[in-house]
Structures are given as C-alpha cells and as structure tokens.
C-alpha positions as CSV (number, residue, x, y, z in Angstrom):
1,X,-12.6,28.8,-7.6
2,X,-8.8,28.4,-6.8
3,X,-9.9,26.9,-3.2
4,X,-12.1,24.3,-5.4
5,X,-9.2,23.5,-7.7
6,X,-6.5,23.0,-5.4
7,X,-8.8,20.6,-2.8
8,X,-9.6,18.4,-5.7
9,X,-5.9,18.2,-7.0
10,X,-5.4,17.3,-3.6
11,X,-7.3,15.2,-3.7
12,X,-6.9,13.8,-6.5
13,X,-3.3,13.2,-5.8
14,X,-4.1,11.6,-2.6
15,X,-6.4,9.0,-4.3
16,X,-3.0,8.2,-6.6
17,X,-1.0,8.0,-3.3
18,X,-3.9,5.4,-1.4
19,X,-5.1,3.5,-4.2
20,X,-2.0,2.4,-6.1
21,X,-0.7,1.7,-2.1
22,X,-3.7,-0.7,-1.8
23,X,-3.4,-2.1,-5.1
24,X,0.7,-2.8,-4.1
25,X,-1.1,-4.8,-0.7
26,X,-3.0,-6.8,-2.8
27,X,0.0,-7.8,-4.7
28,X,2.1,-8.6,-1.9
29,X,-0.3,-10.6,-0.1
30,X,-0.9,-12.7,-3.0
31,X,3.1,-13.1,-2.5
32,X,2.6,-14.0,1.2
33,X,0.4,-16.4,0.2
34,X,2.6,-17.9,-2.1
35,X,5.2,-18.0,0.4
36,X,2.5,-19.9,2.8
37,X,4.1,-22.9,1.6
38,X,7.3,-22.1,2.8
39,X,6.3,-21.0,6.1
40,X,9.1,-22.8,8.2
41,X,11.6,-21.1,6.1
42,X,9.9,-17.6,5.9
43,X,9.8,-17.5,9.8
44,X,13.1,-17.4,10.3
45,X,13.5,-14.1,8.7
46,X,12.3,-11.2,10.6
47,X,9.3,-8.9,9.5
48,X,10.2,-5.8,8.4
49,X,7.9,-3.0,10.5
50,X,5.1,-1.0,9.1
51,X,6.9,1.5,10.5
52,X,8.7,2.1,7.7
53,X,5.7,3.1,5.3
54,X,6.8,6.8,6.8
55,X,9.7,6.2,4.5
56,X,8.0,4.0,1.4
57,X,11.4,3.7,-0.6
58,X,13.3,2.0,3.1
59,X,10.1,-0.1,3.0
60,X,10.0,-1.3,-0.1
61,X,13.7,-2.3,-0.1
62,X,13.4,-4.2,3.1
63,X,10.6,-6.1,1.8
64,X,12.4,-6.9,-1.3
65,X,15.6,-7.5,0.4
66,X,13.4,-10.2,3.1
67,X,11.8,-12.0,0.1
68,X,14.8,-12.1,-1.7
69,X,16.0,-14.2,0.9
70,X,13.4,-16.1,1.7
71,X,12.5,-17.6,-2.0
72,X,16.0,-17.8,-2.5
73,X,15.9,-20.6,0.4
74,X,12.6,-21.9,-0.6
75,X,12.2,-22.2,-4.3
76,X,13.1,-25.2,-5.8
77,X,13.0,-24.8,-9.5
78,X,13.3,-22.2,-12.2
79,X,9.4,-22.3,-12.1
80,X,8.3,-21.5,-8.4
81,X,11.6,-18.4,-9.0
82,X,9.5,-16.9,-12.0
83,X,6.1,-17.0,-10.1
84,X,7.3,-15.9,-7.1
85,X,9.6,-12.8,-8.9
86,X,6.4,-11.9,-10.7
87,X,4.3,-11.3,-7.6
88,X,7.2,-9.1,-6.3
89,X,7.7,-6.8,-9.5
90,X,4.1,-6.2,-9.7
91,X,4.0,-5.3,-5.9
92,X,7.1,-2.9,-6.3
93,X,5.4,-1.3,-9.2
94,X,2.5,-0.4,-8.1
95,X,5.0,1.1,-4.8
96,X,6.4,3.2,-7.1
97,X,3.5,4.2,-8.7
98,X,1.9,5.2,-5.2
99,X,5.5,7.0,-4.1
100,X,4.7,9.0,-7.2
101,X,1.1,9.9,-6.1
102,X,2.7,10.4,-2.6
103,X,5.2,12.8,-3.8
104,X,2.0,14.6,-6.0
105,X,0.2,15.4,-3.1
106,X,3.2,16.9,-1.0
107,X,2.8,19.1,-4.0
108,X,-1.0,19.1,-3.8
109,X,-0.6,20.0,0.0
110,X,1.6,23.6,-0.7
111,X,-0.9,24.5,-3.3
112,X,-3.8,24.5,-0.5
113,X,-2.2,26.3,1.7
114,X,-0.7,28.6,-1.0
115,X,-4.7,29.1,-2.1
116,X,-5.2,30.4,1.7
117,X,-2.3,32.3,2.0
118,X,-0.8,29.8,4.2
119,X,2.1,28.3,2.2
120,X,4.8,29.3,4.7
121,X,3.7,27.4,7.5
122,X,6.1,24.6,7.4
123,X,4.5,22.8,10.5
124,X,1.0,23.1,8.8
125,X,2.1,22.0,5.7
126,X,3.9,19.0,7.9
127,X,0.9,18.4,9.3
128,X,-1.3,18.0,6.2
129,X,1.2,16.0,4.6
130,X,1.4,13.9,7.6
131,X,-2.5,13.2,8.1
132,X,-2.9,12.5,4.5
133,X,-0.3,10.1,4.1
134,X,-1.8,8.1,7.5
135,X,-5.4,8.9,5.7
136,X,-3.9,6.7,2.6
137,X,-2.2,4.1,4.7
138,X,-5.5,3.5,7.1
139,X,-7.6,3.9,3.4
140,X,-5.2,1.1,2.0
141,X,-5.0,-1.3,4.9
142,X,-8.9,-1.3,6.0
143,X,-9.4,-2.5,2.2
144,X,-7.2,-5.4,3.0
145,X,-8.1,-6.3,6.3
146,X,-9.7,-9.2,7.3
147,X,-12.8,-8.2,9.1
148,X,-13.5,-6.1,5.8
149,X,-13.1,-9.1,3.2
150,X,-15.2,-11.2,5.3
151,X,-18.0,-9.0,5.7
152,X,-18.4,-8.6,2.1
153,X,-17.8,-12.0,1.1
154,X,-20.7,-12.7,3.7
155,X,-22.3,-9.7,1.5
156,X,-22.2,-11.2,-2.0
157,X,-22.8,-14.7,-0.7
158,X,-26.1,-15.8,-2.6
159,X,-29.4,-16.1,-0.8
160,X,-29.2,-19.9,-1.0
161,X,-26.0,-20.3,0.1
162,X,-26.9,-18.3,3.5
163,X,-29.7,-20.5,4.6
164,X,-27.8,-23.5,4.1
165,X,-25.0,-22.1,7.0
C-alpha cells in the first residue's frame, strides 16, 4: 500500500507541476497575442530561451522583465497598460502555482524512492526529478502547440461546416 500511496502523490504532485504550467502558457500566449499588434516593437527585444524552464523562477523574471519593456514602448494609454498587465499577472500566477507543484513533487520523488528503499540515491532521485519535470514541460507544450489545436478544432468542427471545405 505505501508503493500505491507514494506513486499517486507523485503523481499527483506532478499533475499540479504540468497543469498549472499549461494553464500559465495559455495565459501568456493570449499576452503574445496581445502584443501581435506591436510586433515591430516586440522584435527588437530578444526571446528569452526555453532553456530556462530548468530554472522556472530565471524564466519567469526574464519574461516579465522582456514584456516589461516591450509594453512599456508600445502601449499608448492607461487602457492597453491595464490589459496588457492583466494578462501578465495571471501568467505569473499560475507560474508560481506550478513552481509550487514543481517543488511538491521533488518531494513526491524522495518519498518513492524512500518507499523502495532507495532514497539515498541522489543521481536517481536527480533523475526522476529530471524526467518528470521534462514529462510536465512536453505535457504543457503539446497542449499548446499548433498541430494539437488544429486537429481538434478540425475535431469539433460541425458536420456541415466540413462538407462545405
């Protein structure tokens, strides 16, 4: 029973990490759109690199840091400011909320291994840690990827809007 307990905190945690993460995506790309009509302006500031998602908290504050700068150049009035900052604190929430989840299953990761006797492994538990976290970040971009929002808009498209393409 303590195997089955600690593989569903696990999991458990690991759907707080993804899911909030995915959530945070959906957030900032309704940002990006938003920021579609400043597109001259936004490309001259770099991207910041998914890279950083190995360290959430460096990623989050580049990204704020870049739109900062970016709306700060682009927005005209006191309206397009309060749109725009309200897409980025909802984004940087729902960051937090999955560094929390992220942090969980760390946690989450030392109890499985302390279930199979296993907890002083460091490079196991490293290694856990390190394919659930890419596990989360593959679960959180396929939801927002392009090929996967197409196919299911073609999906729930209705049956007479498909024989009219």
């Amino acid at each position: 029973m303590a195997y089955f307990i600690a593989f569903v905190s696990l999991l458990g945690d690991w759907l707080l990490f993804s899911f909030p993460l995915y959530q945070g995506l959906m957030e900032l790309n309704d940002y990006q759109e938003l920021l579609e009509d400043f597109d001259e302006i936004s490309k001259k500031w770099k991207m910041v690199s998914p890279w950083w998602w190995f360290i959430p908290i460096v990623k989050i504050q580049k990204e704020r840091t870049r739109g900062y700068r970016i709306l700060r150049e682009a927005t005209k009035s006191k309206s397009e400011r309060h749109r725009a900052l309200s897409f980025i604190d909802k984004a940087t929430a729902w960051y937090f909320v999955a560094v929390a989840g992220w942090l969980k299953m760390i946690q989450s990761s030392y109890e499985v291994l302390e279930a199979f006797d296993k907890e002083e492994n460091l490079w196991l538990l490293l290694a856990l840690v390190v394919l659930m976290t890419a596990g989360g970040l593959f679960n959180a971009y396929y939801r927002i990827g392009k090929k996967r929002v197409s196919k299911k808009e073609e999906e729930l498209k209705p049956a007479a809007e498909v024989s009219e393409d």
